[in-house]
PDB file of N, CA, C and O in Angstrom:
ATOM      1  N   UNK A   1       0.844  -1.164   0.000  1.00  0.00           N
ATOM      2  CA  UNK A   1       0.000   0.000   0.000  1.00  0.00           C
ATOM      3  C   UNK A   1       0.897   1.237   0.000  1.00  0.00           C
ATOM      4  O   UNK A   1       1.835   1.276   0.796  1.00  0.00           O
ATOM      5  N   UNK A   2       0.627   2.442  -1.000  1.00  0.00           N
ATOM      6  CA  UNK A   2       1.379   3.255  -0.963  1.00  0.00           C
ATOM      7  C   UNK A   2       0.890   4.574  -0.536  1.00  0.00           C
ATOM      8  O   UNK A   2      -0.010   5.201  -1.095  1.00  0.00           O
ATOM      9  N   UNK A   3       1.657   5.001   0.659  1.00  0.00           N
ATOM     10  CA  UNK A   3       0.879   6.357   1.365  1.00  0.00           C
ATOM     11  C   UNK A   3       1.021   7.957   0.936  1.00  0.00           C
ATOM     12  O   UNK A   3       2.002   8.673   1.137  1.00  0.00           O
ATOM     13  N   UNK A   4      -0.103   8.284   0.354  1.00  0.00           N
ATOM     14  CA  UNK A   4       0.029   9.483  -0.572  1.00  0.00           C
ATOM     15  C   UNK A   4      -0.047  10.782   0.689  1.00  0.00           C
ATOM     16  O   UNK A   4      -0.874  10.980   1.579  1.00  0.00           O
ATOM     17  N   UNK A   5       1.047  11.426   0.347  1.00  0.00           N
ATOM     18  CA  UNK A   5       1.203  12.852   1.424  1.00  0.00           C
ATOM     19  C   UNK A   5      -0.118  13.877   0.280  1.00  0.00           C
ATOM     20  O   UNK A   5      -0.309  13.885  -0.937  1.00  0.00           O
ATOM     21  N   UNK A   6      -0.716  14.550   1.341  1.00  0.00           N
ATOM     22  CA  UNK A   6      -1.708  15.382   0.408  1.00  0.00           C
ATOM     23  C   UNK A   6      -1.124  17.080   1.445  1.00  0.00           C
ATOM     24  O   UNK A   6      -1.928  17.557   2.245  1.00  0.00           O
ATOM     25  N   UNK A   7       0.110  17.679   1.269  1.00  0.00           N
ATOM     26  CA  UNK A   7      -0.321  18.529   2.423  1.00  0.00           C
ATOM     27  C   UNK A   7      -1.062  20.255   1.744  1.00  0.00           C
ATOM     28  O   UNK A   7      -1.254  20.872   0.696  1.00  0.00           O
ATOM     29  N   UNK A   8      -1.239  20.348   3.204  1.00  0.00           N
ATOM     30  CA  UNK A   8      -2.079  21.926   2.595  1.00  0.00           C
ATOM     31  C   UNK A   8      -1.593  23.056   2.938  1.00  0.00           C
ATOM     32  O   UNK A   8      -0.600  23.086   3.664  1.00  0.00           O
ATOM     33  N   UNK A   9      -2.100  24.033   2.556  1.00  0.00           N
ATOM     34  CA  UNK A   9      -1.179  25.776   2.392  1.00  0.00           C
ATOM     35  C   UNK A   9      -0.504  25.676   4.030  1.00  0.00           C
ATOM     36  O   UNK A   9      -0.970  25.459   5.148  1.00  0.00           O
ATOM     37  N   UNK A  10       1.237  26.048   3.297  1.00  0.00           N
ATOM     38  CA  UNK A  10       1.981  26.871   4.692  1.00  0.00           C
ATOM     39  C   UNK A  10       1.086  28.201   5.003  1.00  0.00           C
ATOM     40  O   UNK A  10       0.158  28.886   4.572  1.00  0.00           O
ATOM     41  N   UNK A  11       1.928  28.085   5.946  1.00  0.00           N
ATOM     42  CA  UNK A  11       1.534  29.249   6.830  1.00  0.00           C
ATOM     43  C   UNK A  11       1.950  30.517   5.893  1.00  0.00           C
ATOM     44  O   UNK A  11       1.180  31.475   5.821  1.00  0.00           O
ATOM     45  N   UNK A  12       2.807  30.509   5.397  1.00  0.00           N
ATOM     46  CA  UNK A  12       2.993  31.929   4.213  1.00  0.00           C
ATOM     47  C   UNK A  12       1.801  31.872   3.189  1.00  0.00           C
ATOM     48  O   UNK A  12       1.257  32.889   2.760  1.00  0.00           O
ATOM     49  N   UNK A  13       1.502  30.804   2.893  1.00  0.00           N
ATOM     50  CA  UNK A  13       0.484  30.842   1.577  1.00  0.00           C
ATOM     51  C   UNK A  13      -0.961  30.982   2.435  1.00  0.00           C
ATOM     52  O   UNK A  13      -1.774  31.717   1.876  1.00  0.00           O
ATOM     53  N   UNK A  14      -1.369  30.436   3.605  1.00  0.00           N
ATOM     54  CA  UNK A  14      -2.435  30.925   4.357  1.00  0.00           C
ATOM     55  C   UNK A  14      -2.542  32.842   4.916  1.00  0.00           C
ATOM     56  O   UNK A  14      -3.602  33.391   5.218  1.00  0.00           O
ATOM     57  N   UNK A  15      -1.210  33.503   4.920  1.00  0.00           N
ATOM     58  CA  UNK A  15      -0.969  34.453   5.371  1.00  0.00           C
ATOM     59  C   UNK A  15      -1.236  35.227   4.047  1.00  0.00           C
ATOM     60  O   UNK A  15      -1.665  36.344   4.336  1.00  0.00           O
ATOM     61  N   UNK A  16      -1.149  35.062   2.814  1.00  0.00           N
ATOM     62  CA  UNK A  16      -1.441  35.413   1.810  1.00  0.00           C
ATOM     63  C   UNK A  16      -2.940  35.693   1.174  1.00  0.00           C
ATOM     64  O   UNK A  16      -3.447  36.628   0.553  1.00  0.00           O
ATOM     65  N   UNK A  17      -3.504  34.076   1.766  1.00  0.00           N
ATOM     66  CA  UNK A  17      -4.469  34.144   1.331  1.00  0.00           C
ATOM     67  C   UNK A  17      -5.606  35.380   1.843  1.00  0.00           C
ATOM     68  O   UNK A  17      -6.362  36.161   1.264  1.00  0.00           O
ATOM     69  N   UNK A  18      -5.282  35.093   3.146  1.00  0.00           N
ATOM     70  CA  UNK A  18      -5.938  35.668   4.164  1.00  0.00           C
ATOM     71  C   UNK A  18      -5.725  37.443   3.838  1.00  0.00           C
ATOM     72  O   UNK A  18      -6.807  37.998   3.649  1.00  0.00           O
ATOM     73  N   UNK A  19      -4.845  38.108   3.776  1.00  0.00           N
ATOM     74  CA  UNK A  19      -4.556  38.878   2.984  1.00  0.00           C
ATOM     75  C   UNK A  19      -5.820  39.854   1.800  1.00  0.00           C
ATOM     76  O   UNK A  19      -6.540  40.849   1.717  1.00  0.00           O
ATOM     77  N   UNK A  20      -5.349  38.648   1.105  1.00  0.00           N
ATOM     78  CA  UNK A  20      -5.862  38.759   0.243  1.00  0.00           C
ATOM     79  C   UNK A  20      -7.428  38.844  -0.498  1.00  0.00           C
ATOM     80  O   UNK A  20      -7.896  39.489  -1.436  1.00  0.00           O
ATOM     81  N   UNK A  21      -7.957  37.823   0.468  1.00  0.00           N
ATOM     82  CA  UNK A  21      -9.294  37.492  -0.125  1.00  0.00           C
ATOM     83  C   UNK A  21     -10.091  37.350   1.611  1.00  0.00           C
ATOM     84  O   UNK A  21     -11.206  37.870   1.636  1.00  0.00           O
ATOM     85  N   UNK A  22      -9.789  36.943   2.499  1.00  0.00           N
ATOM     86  CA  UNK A  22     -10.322  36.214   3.444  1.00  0.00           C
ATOM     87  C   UNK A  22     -10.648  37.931   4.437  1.00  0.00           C
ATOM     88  O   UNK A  22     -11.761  38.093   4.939  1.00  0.00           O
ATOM     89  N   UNK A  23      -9.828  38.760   4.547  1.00  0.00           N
ATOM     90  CA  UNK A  23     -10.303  40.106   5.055  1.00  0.00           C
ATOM     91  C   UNK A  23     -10.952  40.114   4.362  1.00  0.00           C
ATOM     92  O   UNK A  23     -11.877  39.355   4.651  1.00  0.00           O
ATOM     93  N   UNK A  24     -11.100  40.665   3.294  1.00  0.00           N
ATOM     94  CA  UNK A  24     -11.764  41.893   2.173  1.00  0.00           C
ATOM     95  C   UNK A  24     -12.874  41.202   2.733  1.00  0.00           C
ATOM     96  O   UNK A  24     -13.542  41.819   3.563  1.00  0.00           O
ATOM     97  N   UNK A  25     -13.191  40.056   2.443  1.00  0.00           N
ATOM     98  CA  UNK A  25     -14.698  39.487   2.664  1.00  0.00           C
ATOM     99  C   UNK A  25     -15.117  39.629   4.140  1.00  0.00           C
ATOM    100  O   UNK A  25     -16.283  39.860   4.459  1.00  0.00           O
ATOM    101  N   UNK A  26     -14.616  39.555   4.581  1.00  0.00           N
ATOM    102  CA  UNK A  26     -15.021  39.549   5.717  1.00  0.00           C
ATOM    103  C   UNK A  26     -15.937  41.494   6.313  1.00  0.00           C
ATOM    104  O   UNK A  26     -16.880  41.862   7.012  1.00  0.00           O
ATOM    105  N   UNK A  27     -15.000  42.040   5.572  1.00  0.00           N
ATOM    106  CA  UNK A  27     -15.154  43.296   5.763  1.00  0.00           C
ATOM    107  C   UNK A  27     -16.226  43.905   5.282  1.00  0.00           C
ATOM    108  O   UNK A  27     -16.984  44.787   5.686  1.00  0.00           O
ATOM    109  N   UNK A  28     -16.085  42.948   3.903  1.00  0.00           N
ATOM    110  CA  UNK A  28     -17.397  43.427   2.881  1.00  0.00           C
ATOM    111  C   UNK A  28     -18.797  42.707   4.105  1.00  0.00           C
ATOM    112  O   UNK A  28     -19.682  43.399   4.607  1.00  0.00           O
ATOM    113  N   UNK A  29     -18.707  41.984   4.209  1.00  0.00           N
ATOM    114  CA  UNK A  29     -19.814  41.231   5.166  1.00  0.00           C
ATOM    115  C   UNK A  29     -20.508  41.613   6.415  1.00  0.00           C
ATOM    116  O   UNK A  29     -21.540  41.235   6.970  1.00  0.00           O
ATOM    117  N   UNK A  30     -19.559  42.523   6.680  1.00  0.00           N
ATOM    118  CA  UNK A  30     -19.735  43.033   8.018  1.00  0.00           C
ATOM    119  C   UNK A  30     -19.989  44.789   8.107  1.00  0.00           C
ATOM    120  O   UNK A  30     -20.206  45.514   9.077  1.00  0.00           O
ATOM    121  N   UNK A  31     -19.873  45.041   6.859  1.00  0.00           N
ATOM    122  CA  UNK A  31     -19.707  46.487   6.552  1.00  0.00           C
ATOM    123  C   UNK A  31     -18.361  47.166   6.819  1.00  0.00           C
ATOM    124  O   UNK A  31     -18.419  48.079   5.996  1.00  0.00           O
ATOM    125  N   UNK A  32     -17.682  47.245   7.180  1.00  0.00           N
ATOM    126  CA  UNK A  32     -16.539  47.479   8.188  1.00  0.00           C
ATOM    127  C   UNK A  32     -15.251  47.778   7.247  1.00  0.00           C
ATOM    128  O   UNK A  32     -14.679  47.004   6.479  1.00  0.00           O
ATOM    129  N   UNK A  33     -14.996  49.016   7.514  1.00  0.00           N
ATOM    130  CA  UNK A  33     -13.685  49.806   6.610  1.00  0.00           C
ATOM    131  C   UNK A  33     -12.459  49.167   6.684  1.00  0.00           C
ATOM    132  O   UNK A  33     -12.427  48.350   7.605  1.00  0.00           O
ATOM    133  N   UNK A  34     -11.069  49.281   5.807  1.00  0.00           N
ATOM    134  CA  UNK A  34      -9.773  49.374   6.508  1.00  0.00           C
ATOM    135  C   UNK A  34      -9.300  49.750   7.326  1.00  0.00           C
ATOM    136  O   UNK A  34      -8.333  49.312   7.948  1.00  0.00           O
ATOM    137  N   UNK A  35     -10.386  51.342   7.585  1.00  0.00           N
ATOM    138  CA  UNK A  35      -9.447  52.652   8.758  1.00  0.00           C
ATOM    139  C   UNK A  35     -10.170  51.826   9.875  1.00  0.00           C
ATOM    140  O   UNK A  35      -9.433  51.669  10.849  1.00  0.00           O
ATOM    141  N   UNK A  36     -11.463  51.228  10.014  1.00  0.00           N
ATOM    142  CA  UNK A  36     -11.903  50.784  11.421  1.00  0.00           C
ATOM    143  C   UNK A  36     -11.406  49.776  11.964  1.00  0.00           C
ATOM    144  O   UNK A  36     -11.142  49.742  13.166  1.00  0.00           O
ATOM    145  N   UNK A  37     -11.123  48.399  10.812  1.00  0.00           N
ATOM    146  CA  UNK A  37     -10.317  47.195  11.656  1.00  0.00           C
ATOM    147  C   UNK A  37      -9.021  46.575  10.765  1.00  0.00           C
ATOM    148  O   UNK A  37      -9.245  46.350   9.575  1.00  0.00           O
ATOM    149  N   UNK A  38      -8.169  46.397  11.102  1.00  0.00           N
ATOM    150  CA  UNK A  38      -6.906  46.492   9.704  1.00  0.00           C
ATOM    151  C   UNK A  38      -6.199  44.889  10.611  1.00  0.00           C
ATOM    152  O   UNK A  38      -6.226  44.908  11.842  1.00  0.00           O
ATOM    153  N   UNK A  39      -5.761  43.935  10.063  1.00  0.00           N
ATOM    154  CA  UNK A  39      -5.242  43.064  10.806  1.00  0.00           C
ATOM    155  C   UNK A  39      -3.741  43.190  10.342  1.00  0.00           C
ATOM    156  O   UNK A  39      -3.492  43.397   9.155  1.00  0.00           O
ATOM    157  N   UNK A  40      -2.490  43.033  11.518  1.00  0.00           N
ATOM    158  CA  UNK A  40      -1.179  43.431  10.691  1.00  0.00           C
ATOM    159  C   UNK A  40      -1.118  41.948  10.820  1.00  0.00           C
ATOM    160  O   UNK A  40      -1.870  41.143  11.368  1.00  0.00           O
ATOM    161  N   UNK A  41       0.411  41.772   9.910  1.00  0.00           N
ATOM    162  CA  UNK A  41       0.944  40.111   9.630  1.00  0.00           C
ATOM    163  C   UNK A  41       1.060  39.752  10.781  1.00  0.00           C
ATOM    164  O   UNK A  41       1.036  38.522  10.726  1.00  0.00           O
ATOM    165  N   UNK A  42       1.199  40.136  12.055  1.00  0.00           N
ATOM    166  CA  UNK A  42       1.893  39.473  13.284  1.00  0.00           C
ATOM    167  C   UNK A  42       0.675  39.078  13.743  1.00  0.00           C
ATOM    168  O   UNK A  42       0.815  37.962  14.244  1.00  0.00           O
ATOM    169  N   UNK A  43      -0.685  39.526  13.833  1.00  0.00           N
ATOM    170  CA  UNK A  43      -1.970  39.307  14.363  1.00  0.00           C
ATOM    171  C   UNK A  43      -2.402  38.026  13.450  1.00  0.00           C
ATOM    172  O   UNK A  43      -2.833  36.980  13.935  1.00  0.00           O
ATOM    173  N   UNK A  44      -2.199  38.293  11.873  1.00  0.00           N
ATOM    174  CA  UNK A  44      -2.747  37.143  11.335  1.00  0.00           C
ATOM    175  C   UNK A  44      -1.657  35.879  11.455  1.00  0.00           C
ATOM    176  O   UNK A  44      -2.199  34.776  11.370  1.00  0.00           O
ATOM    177  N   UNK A  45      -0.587  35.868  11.591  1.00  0.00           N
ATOM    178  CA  UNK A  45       0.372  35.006  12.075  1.00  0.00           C
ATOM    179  C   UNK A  45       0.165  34.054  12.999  1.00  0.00           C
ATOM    180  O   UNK A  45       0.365  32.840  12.966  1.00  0.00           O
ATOM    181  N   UNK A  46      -0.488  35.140  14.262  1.00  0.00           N
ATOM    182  CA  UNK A  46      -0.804  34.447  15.337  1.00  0.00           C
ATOM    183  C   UNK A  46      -2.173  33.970  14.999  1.00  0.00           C
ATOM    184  O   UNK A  46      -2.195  32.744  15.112  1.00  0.00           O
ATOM    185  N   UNK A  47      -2.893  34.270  14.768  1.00  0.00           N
ATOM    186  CA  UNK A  47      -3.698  33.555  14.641  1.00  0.00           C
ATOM    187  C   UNK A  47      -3.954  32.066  14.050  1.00  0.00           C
ATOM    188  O   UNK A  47      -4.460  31.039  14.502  1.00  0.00           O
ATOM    189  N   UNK A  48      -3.397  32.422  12.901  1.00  0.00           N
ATOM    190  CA  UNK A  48      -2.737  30.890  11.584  1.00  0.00           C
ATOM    191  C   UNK A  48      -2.049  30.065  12.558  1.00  0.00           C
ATOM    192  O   UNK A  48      -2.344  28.870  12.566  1.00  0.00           O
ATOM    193  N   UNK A  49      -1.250  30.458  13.318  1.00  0.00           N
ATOM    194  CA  UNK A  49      -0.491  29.390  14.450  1.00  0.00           C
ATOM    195  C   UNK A  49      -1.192  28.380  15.888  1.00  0.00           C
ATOM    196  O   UNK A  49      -1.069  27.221  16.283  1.00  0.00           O
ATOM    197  N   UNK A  50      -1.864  29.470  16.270  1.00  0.00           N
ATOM    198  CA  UNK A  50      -2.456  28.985  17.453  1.00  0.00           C
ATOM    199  C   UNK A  50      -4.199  29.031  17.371  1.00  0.00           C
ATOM    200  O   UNK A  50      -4.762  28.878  18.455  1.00  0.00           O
ATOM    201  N   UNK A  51      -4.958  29.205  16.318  1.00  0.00           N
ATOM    202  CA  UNK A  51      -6.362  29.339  16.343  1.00  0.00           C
ATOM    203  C   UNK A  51      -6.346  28.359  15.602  1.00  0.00           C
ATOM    204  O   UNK A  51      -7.044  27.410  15.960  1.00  0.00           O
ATOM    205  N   UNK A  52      -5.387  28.202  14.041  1.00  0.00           N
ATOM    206  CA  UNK A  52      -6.303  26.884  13.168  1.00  0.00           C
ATOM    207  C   UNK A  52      -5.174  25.924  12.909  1.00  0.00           C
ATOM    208  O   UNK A  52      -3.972  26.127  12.739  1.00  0.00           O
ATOM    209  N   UNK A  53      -5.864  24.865  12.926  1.00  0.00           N
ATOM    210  CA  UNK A  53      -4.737  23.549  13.149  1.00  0.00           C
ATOM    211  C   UNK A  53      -5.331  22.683  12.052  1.00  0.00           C
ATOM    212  O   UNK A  53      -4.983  21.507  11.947  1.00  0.00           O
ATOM    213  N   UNK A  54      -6.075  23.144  11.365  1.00  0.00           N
ATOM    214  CA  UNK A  54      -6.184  22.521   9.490  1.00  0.00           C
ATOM    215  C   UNK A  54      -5.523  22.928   8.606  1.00  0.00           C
ATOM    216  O   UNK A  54      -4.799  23.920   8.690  1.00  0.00           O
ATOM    217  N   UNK A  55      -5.701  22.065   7.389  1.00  0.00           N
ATOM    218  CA  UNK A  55      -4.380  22.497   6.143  1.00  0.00           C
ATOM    219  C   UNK A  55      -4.792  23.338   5.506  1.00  0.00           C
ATOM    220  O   UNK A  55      -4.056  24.046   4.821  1.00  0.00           O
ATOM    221  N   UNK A  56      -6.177  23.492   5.570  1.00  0.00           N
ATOM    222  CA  UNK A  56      -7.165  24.596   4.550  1.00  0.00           C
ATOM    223  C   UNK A  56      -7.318  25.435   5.233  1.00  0.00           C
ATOM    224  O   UNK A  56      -6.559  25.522   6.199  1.00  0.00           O
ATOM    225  N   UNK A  57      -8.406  26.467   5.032  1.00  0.00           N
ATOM    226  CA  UNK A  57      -8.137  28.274   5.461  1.00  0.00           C
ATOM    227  C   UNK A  57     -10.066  28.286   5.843  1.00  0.00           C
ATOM    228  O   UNK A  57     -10.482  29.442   5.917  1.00  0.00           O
ATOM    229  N   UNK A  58     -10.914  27.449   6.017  1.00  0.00           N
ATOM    230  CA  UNK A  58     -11.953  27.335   6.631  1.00  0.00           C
ATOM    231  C   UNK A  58     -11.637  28.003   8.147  1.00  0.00           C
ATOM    232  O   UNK A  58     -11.593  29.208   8.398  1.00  0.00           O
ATOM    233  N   UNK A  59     -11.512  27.331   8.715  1.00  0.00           N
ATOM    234  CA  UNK A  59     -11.302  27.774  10.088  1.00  0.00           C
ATOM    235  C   UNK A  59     -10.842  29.291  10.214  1.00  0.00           C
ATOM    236  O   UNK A  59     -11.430  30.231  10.749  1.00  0.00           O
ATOM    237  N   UNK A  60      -9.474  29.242   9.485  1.00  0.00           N
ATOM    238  CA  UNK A  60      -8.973  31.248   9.427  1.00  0.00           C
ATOM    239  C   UNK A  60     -10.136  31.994   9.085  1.00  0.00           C
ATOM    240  O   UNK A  60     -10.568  32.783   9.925  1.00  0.00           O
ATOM    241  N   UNK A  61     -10.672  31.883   8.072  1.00  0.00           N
ATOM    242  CA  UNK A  61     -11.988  32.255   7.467  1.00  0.00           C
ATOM    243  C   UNK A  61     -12.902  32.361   8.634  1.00  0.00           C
ATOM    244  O   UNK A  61     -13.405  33.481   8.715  1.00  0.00           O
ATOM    245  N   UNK A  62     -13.224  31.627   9.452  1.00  0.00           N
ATOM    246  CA  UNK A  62     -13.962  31.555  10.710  1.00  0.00           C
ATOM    247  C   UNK A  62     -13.469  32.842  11.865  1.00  0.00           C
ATOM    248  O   UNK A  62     -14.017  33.893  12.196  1.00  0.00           O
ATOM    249  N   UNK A  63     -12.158  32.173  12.277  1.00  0.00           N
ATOM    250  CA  UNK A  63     -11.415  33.021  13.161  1.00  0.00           C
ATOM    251  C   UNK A  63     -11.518  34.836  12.636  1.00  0.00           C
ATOM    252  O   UNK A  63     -11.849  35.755  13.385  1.00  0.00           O
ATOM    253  N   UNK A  64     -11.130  34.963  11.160  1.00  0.00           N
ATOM    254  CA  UNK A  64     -11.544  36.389  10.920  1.00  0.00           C
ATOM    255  C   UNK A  64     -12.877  36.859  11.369  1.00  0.00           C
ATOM    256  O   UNK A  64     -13.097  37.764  12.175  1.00  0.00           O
ATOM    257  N   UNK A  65     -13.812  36.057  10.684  1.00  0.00           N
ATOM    258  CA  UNK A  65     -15.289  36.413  10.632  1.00  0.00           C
ATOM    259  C   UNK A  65     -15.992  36.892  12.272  1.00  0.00           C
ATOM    260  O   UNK A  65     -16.798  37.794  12.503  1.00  0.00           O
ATOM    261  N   UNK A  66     -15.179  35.672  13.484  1.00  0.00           N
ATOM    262  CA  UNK A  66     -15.417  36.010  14.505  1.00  0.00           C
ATOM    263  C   UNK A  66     -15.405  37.490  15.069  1.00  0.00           C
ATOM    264  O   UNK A  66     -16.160  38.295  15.615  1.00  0.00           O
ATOM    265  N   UNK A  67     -14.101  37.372  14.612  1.00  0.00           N
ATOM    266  CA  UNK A  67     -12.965  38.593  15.565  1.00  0.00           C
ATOM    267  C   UNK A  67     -13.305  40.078  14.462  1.00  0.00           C
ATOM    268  O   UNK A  67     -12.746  41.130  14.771  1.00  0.00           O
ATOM    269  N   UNK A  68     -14.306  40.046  13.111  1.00  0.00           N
ATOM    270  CA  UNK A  68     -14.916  40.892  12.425  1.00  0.00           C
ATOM    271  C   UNK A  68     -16.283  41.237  13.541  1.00  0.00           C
ATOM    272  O   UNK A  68     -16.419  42.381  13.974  1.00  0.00           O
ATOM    273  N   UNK A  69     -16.796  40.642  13.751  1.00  0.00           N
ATOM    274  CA  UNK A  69     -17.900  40.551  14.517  1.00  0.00           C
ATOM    275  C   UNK A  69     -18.155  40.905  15.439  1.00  0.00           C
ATOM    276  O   UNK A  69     -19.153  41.598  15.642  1.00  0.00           O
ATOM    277  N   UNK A  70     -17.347  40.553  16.297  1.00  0.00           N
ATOM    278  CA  UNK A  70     -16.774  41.100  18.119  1.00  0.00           C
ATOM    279  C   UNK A  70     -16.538  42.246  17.723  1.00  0.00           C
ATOM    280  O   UNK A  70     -16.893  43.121  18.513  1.00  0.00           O
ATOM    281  N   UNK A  71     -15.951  42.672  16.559  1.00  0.00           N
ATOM    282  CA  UNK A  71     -15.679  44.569  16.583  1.00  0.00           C
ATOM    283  C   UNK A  71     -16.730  45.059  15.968  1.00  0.00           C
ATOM    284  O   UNK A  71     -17.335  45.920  16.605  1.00  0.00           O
ATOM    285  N   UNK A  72     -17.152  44.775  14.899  1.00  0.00           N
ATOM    286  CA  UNK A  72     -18.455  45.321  14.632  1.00  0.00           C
ATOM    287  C   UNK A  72     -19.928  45.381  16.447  1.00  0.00           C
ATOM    288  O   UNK A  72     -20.697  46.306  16.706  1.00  0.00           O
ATOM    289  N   UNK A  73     -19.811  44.507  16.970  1.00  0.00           N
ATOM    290  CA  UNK A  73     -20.789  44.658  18.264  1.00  0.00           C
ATOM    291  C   UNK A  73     -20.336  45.340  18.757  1.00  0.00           C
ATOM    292  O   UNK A  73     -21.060  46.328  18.882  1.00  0.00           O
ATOM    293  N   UNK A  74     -18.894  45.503  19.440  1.00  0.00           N
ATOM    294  CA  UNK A  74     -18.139  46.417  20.549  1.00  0.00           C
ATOM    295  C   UNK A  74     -18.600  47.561  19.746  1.00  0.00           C
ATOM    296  O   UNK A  74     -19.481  48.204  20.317  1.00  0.00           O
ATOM    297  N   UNK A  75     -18.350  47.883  18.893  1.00  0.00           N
ATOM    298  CA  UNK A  75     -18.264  49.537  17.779  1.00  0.00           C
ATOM    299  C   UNK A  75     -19.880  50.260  17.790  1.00  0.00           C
ATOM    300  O   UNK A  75     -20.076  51.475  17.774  1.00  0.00           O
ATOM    301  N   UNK A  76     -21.125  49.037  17.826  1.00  0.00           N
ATOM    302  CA  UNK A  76     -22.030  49.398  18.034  1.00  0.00           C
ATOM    303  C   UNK A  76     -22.427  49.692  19.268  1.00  0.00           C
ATOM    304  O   UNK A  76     -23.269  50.582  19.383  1.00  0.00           O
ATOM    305  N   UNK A  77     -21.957  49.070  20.379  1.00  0.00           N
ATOM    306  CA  UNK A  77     -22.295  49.313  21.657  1.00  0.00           C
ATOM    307  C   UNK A  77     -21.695  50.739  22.207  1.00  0.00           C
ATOM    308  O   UNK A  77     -22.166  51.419  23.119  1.00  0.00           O
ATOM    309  N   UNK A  78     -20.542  51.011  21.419  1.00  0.00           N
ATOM    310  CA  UNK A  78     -20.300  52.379  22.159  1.00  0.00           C
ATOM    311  C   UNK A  78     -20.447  53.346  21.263  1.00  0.00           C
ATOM    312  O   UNK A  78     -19.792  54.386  21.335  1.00  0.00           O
ATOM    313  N   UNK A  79     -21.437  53.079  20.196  1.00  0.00           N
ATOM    314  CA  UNK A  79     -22.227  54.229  19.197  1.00  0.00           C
ATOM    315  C   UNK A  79     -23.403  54.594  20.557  1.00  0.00           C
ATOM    316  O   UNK A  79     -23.512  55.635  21.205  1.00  0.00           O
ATOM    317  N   UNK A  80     -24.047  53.524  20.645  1.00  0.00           N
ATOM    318  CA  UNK A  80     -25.255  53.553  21.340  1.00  0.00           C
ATOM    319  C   UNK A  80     -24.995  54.315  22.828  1.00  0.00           C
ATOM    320  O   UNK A  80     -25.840  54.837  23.555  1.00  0.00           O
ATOM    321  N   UNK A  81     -23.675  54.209  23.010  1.00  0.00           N
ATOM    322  CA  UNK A  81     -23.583  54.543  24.702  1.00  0.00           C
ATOM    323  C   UNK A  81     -23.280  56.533  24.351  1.00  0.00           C
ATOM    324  O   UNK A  81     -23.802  57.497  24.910  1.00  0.00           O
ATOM    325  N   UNK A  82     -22.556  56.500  23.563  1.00  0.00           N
ATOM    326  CA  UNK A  82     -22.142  58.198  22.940  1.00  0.00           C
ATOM    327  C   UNK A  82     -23.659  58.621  22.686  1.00  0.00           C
ATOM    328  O   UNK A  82     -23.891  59.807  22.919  1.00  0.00           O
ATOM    329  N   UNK A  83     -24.677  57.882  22.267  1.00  0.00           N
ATOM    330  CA  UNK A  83     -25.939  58.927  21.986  1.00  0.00           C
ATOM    331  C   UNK A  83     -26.476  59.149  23.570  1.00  0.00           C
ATOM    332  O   UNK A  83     -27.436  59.886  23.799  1.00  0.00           O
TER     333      UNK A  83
END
């Protein structure tokens, strides 16, 4: 029996992706500017390291969407508290 290696995106090519396609959407989704939530490489780094432990970018995709979310609520809660 011969054991086929299948592996999935490094951490540079997840850091890319994410980058690339996995903010924007997220942003677009949530309404939410560059100037309001901007993730630098060291944030998405950490995250890719210690949040997702799959070969694919589902989970990162998740982890953004979360941590899009938590700021979009916080951002509304202290709209609401300023009126």
């Amino acid at each position: 029996m011969e054991i086929l290696r299948l592996p999935g995106y490094t951490e540079n090519e997840k850091m890319e992706i994410a980058k690339r396609f996995l903010v924007k959407r997220q942003r677009e989704a949530t309404g939410i500017t560059d100037k309001n939530l901007s993730f630098t490489d060291e944030g998405l780094l950490h995250i890719i390291r210690h949040y997702t432990q799959e070969s694919g970018v589902r989970n990162l995709e998740r982890e953004i969407q979360n941590i899009s979310a938590r700021w979009r609520a916080k951002s509304s809660r202290r709209k609401i508290r300023q009126s």
